[in-house]
ModelCIF file with pLDDT and N, C-alpha, C, O atoms, coordinates in Angstrom:
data_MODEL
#
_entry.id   MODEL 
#
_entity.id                         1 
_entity.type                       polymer 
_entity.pdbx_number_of_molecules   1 
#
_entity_poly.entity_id                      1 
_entity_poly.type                           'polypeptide(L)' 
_entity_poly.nstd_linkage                   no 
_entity_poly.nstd_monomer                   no 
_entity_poly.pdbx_seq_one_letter_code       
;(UNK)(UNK)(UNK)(UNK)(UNK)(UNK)(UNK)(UNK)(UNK)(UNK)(UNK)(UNK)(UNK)(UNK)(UNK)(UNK)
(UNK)(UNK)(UNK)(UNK)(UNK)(UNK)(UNK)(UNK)(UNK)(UNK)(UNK)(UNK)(UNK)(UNK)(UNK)(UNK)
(UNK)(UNK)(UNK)(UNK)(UNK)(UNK)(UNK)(UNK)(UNK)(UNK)(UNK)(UNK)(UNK)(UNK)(UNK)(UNK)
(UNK)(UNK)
;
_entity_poly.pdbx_seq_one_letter_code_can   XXXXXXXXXXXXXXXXXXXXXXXXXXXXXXXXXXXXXXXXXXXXXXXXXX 
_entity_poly.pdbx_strand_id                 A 
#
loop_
_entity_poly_seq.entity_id 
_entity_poly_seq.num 
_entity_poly_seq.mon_id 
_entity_poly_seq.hetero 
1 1  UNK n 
1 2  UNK n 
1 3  UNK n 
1 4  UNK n 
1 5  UNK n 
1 6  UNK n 
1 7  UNK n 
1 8  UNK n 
1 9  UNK n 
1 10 UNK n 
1 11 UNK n 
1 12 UNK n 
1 13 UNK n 
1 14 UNK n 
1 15 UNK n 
1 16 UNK n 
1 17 UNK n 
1 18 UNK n 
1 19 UNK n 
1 20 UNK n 
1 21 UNK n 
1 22 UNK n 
1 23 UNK n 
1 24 UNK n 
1 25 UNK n 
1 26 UNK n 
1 27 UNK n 
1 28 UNK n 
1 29 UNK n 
1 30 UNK n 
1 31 UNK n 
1 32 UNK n 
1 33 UNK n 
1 34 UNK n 
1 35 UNK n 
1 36 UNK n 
1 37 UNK n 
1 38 UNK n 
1 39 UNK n 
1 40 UNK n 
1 41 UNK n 
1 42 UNK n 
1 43 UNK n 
1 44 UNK n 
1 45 UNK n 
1 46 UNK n 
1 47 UNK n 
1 48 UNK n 
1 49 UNK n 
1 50 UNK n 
#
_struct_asym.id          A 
_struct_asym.entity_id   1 
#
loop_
_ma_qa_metric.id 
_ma_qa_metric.mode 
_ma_qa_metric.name 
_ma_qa_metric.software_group_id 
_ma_qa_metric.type 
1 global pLDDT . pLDDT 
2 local  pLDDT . pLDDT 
#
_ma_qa_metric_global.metric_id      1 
_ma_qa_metric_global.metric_value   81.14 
_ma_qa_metric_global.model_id       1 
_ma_qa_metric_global.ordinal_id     1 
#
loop_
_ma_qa_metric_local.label_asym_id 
_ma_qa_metric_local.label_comp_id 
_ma_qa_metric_local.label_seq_id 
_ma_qa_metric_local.metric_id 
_ma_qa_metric_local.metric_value 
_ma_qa_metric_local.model_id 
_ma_qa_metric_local.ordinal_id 
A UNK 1  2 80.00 1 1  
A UNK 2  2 82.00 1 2  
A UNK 3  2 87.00 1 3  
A UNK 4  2 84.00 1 4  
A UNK 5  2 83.00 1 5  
A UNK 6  2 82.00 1 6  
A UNK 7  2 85.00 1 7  
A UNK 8  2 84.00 1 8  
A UNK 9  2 85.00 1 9  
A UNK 10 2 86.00 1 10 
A UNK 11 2 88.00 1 11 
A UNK 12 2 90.00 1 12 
A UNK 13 2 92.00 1 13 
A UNK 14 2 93.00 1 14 
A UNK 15 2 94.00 1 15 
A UNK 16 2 92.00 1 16 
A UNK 17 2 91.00 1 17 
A UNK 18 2 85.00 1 18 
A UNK 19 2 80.00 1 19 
A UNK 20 2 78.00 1 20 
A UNK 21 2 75.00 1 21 
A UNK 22 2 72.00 1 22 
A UNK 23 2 70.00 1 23 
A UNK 24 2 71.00 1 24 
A UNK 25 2 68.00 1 25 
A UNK 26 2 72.00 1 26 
A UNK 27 2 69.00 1 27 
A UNK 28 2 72.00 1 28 
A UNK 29 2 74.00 1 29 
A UNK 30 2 80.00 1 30 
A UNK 31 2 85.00 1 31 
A UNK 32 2 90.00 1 32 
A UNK 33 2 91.00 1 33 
A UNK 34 2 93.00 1 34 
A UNK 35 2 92.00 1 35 
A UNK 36 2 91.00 1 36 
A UNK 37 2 90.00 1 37 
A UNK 38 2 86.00 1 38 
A UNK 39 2 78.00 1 39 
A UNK 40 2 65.00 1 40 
A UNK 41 2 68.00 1 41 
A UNK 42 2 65.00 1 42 
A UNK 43 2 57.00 1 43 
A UNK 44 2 70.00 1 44 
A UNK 45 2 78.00 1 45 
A UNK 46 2 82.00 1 46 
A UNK 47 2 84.00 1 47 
A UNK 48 2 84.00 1 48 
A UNK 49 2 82.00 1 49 
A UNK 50 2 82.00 1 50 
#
loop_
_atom_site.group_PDB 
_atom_site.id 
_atom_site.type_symbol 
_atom_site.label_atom_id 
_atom_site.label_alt_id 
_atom_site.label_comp_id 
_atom_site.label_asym_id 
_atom_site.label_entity_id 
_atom_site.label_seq_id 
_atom_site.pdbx_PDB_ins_code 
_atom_site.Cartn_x 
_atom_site.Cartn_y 
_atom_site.Cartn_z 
_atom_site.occupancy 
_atom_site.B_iso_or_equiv 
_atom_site.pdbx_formal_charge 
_atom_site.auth_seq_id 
_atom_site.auth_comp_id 
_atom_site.auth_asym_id 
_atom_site.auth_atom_id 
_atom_site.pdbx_PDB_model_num 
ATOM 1   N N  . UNK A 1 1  ? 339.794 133.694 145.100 1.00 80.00 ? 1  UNK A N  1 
ATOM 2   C CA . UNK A 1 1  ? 339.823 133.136 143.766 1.00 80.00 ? 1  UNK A CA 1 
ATOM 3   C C  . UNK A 1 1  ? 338.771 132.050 143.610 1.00 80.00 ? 1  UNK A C  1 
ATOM 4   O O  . UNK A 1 1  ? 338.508 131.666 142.471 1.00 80.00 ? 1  UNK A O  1 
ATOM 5   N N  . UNK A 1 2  ? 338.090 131.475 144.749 1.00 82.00 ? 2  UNK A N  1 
ATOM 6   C CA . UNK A 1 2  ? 337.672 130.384 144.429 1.00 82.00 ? 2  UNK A CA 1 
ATOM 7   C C  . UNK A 1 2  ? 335.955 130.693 144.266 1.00 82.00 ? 2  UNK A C  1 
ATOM 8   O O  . UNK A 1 2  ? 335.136 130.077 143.583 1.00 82.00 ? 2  UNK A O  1 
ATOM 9   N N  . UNK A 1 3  ? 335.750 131.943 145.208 1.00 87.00 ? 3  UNK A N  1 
ATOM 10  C CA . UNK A 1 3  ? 334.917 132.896 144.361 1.00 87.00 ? 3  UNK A CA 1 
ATOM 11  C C  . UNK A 1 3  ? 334.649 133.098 143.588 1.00 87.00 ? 3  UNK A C  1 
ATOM 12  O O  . UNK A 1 3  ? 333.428 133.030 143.445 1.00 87.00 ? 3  UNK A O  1 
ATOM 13  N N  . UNK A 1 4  ? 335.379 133.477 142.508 1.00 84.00 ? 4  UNK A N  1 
ATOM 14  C CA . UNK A 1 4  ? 335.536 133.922 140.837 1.00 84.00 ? 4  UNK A CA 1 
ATOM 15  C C  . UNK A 1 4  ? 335.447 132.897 140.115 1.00 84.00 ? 4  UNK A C  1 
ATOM 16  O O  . UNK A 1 4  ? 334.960 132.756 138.994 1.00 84.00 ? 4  UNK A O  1 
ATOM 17  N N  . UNK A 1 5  ? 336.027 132.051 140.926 1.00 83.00 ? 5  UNK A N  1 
ATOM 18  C CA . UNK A 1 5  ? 335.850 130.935 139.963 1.00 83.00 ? 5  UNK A CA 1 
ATOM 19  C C  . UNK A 1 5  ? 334.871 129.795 139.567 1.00 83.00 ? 5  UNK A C  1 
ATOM 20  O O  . UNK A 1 5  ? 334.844 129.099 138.552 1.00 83.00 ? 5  UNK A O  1 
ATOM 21  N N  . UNK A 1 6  ? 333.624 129.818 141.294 1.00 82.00 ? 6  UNK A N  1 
ATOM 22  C CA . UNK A 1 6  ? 332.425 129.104 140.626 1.00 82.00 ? 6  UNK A CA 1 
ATOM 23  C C  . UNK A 1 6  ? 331.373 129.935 139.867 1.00 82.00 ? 6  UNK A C  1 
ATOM 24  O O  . UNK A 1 6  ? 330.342 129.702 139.236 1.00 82.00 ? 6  UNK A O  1 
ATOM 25  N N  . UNK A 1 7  ? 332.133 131.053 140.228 1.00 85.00 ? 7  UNK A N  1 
ATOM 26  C CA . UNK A 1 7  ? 330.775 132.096 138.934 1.00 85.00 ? 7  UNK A CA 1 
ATOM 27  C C  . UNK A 1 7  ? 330.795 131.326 138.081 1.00 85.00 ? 7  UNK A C  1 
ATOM 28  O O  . UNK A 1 7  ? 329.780 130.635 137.988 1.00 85.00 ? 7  UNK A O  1 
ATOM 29  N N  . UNK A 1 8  ? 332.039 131.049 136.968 1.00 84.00 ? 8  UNK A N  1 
ATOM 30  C CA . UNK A 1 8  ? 332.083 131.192 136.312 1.00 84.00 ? 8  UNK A CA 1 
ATOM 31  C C  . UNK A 1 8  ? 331.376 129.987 135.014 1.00 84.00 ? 8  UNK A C  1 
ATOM 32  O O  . UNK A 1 8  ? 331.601 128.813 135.310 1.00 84.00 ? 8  UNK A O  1 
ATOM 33  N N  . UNK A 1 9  ? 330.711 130.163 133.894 1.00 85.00 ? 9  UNK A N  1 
ATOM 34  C CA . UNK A 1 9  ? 329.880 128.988 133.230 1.00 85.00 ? 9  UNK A CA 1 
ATOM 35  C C  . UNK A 1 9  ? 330.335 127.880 132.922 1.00 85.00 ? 9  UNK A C  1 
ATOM 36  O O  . UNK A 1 9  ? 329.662 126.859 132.783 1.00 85.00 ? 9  UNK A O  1 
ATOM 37  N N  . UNK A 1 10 ? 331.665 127.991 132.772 1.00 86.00 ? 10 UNK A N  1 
ATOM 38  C CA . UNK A 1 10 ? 333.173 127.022 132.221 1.00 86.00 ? 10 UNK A CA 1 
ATOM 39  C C  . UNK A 1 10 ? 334.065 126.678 133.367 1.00 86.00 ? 10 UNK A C  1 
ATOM 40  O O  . UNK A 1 10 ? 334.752 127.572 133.860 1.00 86.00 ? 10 UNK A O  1 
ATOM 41  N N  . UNK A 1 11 ? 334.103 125.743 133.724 1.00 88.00 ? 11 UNK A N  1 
ATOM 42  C CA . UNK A 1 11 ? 335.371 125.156 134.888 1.00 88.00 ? 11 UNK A CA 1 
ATOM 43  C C  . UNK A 1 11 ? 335.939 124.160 134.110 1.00 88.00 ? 11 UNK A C  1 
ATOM 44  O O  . UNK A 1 11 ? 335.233 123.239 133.701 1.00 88.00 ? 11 UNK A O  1 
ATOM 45  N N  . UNK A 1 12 ? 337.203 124.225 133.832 1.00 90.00 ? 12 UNK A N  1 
ATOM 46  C CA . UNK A 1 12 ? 338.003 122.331 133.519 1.00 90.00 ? 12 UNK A CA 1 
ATOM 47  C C  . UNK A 1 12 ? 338.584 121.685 134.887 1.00 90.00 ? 12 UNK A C  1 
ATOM 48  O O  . UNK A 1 12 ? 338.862 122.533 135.736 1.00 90.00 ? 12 UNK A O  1 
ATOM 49  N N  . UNK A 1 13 ? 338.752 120.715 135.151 1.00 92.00 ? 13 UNK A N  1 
ATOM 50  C CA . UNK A 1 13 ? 338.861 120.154 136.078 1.00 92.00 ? 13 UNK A CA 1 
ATOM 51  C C  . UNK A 1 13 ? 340.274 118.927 135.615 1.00 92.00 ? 13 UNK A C  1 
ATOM 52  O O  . UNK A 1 13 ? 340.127 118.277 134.580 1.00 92.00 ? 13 UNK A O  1 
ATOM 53  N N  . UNK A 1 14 ? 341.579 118.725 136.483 1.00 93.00 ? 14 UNK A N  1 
ATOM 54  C CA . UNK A 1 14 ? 341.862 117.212 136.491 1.00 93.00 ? 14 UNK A CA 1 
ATOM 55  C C  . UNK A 1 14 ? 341.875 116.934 138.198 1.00 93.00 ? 14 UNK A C  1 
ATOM 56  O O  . UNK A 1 14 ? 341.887 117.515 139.283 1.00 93.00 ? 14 UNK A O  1 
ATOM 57  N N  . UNK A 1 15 ? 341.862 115.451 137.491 1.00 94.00 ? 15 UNK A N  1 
ATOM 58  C CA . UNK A 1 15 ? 342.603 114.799 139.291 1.00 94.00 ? 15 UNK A CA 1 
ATOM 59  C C  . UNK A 1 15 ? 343.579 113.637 138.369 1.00 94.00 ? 15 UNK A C  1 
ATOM 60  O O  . UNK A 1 15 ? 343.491 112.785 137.485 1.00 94.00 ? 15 UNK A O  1 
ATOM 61  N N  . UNK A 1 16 ? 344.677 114.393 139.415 1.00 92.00 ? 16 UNK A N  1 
ATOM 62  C CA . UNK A 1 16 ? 345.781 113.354 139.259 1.00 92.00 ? 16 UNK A CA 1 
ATOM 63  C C  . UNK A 1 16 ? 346.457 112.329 140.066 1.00 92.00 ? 16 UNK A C  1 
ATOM 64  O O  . UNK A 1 16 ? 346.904 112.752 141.132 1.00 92.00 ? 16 UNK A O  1 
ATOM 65  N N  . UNK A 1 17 ? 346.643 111.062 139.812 1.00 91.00 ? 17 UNK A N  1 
ATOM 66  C CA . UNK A 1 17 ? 346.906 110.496 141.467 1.00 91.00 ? 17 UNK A CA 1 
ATOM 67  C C  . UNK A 1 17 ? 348.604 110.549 141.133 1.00 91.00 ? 17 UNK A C  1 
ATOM 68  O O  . UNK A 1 17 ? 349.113 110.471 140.015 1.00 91.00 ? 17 UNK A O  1 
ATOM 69  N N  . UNK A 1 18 ? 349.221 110.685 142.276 1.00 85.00 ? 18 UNK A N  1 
ATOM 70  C CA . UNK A 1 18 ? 350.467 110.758 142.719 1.00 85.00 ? 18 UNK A CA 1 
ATOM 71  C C  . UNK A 1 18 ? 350.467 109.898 144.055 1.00 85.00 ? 18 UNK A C  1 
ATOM 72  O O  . UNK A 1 18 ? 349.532 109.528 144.765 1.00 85.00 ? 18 UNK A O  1 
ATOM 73  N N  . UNK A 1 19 ? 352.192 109.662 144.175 1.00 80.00 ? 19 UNK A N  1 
ATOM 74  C CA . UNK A 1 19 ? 352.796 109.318 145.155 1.00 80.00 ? 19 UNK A CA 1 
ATOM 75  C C  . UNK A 1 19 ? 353.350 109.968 146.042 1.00 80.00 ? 19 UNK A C  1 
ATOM 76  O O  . UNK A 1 19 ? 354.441 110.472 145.776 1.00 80.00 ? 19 UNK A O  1 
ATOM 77  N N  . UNK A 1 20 ? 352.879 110.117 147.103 1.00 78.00 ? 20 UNK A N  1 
ATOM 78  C CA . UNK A 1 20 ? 353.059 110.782 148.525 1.00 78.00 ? 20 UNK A CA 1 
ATOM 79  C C  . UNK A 1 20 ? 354.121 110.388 149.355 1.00 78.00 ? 20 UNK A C  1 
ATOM 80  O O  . UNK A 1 20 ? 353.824 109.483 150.134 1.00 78.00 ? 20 UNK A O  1 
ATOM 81  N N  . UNK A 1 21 ? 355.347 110.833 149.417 1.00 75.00 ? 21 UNK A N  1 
ATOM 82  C CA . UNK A 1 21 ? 356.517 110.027 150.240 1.00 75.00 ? 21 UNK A CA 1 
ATOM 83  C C  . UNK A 1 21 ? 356.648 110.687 151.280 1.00 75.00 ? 21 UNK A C  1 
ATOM 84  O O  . UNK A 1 21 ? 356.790 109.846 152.167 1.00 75.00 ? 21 UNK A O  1 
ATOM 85  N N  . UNK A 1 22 ? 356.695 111.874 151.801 1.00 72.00 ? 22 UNK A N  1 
ATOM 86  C CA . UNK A 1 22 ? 356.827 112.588 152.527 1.00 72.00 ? 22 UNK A CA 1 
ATOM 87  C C  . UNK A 1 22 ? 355.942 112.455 154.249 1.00 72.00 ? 22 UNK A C  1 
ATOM 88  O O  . UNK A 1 22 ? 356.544 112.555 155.319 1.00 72.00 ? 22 UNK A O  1 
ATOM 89  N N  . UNK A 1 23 ? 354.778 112.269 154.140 1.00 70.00 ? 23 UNK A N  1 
ATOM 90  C CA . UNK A 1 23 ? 353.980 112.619 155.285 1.00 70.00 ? 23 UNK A CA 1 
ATOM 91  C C  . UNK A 1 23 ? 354.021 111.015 155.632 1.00 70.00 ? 23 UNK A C  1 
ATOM 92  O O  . UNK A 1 23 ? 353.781 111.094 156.837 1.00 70.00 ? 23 UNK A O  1 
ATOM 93  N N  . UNK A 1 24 ? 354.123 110.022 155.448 1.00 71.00 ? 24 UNK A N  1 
ATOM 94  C CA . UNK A 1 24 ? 354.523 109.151 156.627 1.00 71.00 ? 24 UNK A CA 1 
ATOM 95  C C  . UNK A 1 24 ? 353.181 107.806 155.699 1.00 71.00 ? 24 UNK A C  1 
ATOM 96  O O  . UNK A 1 24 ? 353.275 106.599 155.919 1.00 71.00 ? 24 UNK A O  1 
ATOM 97  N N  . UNK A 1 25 ? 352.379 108.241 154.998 1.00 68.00 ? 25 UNK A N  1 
ATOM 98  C CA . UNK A 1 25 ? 351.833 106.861 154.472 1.00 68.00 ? 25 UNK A CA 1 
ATOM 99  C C  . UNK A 1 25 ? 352.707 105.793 153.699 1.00 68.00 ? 25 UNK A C  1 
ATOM 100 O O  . UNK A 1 25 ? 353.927 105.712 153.563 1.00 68.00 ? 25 UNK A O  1 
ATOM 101 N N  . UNK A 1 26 ? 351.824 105.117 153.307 1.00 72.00 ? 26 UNK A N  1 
ATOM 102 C CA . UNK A 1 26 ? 352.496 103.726 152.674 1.00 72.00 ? 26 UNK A CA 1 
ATOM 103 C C  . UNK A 1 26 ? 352.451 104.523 151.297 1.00 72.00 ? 26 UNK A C  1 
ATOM 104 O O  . UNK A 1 26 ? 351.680 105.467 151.123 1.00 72.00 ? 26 UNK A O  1 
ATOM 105 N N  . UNK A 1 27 ? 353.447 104.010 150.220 1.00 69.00 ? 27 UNK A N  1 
ATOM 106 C CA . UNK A 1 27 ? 353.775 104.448 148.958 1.00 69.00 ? 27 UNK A CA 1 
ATOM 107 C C  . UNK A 1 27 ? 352.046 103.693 147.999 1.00 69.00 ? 27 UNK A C  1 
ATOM 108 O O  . UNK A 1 27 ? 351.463 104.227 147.056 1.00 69.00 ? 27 UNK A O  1 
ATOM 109 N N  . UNK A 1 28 ? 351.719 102.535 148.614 1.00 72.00 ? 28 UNK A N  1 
ATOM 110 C CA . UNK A 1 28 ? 350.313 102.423 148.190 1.00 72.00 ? 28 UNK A CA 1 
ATOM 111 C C  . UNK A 1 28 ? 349.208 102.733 147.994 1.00 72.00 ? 28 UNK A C  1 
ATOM 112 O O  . UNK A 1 28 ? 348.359 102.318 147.206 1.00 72.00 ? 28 UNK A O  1 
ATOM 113 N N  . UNK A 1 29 ? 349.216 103.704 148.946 1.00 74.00 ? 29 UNK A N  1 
ATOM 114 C CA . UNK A 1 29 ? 347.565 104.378 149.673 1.00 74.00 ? 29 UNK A CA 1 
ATOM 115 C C  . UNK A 1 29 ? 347.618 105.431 148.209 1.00 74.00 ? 29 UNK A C  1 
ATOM 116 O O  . UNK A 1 29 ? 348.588 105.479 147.453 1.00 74.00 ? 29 UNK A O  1 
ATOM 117 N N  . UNK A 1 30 ? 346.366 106.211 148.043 1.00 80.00 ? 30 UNK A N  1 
ATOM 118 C CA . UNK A 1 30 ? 346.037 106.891 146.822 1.00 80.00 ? 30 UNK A CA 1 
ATOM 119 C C  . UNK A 1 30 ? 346.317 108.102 147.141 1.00 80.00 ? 30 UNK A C  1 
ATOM 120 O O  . UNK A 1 30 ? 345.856 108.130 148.282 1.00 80.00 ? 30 UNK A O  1 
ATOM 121 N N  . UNK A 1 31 ? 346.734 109.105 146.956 1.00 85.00 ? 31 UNK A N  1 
ATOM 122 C CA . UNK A 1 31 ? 346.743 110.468 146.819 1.00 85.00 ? 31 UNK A CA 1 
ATOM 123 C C  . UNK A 1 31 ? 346.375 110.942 145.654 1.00 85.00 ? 31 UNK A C  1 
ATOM 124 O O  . UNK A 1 31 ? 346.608 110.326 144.615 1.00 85.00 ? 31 UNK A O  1 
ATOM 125 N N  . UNK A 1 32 ? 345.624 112.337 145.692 1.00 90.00 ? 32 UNK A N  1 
ATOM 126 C CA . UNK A 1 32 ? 344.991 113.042 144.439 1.00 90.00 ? 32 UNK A CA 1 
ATOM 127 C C  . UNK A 1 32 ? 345.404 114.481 144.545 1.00 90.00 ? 32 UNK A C  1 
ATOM 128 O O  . UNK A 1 32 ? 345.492 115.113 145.598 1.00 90.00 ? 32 UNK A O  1 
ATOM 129 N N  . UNK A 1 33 ? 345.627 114.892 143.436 1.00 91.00 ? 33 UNK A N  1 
ATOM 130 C CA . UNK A 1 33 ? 345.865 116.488 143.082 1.00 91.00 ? 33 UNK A CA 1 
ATOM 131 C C  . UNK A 1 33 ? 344.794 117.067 142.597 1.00 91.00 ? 33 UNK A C  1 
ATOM 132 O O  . UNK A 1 33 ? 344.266 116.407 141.702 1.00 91.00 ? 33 UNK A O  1 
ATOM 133 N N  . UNK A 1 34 ? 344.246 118.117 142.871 1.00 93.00 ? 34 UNK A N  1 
ATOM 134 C CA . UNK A 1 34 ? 342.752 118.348 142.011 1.00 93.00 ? 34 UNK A CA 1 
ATOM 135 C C  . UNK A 1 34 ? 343.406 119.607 141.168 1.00 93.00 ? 34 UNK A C  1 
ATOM 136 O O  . UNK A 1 34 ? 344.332 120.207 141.713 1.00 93.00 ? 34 UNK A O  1 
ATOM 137 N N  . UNK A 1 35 ? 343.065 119.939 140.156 1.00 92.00 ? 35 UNK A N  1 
ATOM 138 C CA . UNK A 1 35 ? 343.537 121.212 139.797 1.00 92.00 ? 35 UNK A CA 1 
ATOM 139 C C  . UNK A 1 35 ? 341.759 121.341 138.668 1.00 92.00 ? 35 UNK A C  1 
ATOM 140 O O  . UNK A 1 35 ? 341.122 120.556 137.966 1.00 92.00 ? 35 UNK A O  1 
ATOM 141 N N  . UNK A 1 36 ? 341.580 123.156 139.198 1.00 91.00 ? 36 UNK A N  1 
ATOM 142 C CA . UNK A 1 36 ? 340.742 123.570 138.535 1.00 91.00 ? 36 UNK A CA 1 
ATOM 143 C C  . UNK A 1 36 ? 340.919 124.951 137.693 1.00 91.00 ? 36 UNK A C  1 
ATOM 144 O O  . UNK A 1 36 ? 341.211 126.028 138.214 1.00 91.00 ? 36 UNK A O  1 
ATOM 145 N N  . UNK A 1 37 ? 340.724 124.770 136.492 1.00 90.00 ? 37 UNK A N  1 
ATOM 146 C CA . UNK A 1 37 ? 340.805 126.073 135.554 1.00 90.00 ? 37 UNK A CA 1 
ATOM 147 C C  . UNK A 1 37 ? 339.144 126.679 135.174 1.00 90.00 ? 37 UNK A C  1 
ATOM 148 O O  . UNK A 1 37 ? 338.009 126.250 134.966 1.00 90.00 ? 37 UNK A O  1 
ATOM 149 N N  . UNK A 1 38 ? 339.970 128.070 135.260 1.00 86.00 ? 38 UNK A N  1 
ATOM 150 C CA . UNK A 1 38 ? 338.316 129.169 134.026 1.00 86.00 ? 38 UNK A CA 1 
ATOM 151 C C  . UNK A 1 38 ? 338.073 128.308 132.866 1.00 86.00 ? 38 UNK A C  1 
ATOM 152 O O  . UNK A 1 38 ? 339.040 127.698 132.409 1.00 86.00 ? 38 UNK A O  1 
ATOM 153 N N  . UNK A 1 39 ? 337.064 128.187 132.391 1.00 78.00 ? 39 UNK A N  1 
ATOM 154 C CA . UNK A 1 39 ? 337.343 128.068 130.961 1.00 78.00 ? 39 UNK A CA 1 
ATOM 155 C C  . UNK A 1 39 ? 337.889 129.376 129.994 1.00 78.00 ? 39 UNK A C  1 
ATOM 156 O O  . UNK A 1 39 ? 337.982 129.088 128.801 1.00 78.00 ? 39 UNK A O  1 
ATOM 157 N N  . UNK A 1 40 ? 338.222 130.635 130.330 1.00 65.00 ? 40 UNK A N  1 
ATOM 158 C CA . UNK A 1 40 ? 338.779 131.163 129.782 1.00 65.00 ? 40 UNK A CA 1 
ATOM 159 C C  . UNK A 1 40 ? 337.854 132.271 128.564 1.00 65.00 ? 40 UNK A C  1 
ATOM 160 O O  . UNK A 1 40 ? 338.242 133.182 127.832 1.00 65.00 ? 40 UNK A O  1 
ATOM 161 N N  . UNK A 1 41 ? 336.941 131.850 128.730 1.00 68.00 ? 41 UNK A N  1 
ATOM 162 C CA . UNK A 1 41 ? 336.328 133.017 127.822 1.00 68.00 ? 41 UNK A CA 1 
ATOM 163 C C  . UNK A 1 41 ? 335.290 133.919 128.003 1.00 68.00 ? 41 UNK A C  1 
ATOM 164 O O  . UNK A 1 41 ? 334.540 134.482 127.205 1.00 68.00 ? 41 UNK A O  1 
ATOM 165 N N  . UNK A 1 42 ? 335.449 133.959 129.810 1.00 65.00 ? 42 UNK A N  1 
ATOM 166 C CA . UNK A 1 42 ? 334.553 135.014 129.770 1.00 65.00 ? 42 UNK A CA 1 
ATOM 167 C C  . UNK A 1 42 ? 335.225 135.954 130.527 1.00 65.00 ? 42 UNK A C  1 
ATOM 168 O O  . UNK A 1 42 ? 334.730 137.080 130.476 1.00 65.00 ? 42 UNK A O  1 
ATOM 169 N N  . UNK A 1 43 ? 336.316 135.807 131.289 1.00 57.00 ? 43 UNK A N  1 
ATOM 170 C CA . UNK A 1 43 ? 337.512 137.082 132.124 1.00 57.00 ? 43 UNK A CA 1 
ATOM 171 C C  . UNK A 1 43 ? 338.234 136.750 131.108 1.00 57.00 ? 43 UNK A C  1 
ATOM 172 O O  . UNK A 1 43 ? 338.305 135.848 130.273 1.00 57.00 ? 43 UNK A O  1 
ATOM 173 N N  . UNK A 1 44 ? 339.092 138.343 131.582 1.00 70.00 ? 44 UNK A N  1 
ATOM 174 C CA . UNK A 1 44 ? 340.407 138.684 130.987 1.00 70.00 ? 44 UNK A CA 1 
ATOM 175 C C  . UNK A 1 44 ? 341.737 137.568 131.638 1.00 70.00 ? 44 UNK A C  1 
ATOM 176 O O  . UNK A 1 44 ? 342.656 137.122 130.951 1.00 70.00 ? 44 UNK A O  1 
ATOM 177 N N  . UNK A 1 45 ? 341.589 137.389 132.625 1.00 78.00 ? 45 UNK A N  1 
ATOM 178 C CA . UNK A 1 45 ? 342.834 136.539 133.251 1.00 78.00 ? 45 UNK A CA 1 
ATOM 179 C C  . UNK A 1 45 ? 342.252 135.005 133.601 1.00 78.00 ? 45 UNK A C  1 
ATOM 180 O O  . UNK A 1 45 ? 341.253 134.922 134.316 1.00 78.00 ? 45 UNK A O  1 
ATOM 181 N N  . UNK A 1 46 ? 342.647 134.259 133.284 1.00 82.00 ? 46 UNK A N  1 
ATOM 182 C CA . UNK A 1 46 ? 342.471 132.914 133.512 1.00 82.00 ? 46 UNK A CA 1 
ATOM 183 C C  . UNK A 1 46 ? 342.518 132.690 135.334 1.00 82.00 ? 46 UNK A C  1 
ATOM 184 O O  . UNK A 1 46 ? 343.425 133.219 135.976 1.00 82.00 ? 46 UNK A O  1 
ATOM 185 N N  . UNK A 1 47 ? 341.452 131.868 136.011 1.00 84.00 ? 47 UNK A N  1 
ATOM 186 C CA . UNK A 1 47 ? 341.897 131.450 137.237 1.00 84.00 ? 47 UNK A CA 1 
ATOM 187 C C  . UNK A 1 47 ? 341.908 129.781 137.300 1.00 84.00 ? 47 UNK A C  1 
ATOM 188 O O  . UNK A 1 47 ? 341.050 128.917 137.120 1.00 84.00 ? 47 UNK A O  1 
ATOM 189 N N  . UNK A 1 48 ? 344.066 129.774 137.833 1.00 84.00 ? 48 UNK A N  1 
ATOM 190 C CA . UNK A 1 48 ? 343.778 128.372 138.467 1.00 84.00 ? 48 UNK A CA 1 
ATOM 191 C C  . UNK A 1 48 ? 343.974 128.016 139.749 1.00 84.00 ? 48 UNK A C  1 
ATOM 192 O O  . UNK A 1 48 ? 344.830 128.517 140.479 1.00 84.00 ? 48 UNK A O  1 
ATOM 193 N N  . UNK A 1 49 ? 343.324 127.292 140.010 1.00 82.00 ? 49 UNK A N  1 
ATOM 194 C CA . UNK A 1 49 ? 342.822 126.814 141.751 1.00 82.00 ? 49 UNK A CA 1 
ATOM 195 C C  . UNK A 1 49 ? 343.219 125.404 141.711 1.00 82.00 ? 49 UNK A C  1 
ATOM 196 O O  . UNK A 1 49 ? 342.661 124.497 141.093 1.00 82.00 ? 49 UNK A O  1 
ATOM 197 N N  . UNK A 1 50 ? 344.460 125.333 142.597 1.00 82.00 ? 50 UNK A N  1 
ATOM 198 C CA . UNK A 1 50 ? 344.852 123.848 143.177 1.00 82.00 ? 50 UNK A CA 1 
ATOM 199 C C  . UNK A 1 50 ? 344.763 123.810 144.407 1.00 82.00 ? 50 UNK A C  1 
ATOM 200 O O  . UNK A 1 50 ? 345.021 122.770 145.012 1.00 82.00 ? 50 UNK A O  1 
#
């Protein structure tokens, strides 16, 4: 997918920061989510890549 997806002319992009409790850091330190979308108008199916 991630193939298909720098073809493509249109990417949207976020980064989100969240809180990480699980793996053992401090509730301070930064964590990021990246999530990337098609822009959608040049395939039939949308690709998203997190």
């Amino acid at each position: 997918m991630h193939q298909l997806l720098i073809l493509q002319k249109i990417i949207q992009a976020d980064e989100t920061p969240l809180n990480v409790i699980q793996d053992g850091r401090e509730t301070k330190s930064k964590s990021y989510m990246w999530l990337y979308q098609s822009g959608g108008h040049e395939s039939g199916q949308p690709i998203v890549f997190v």
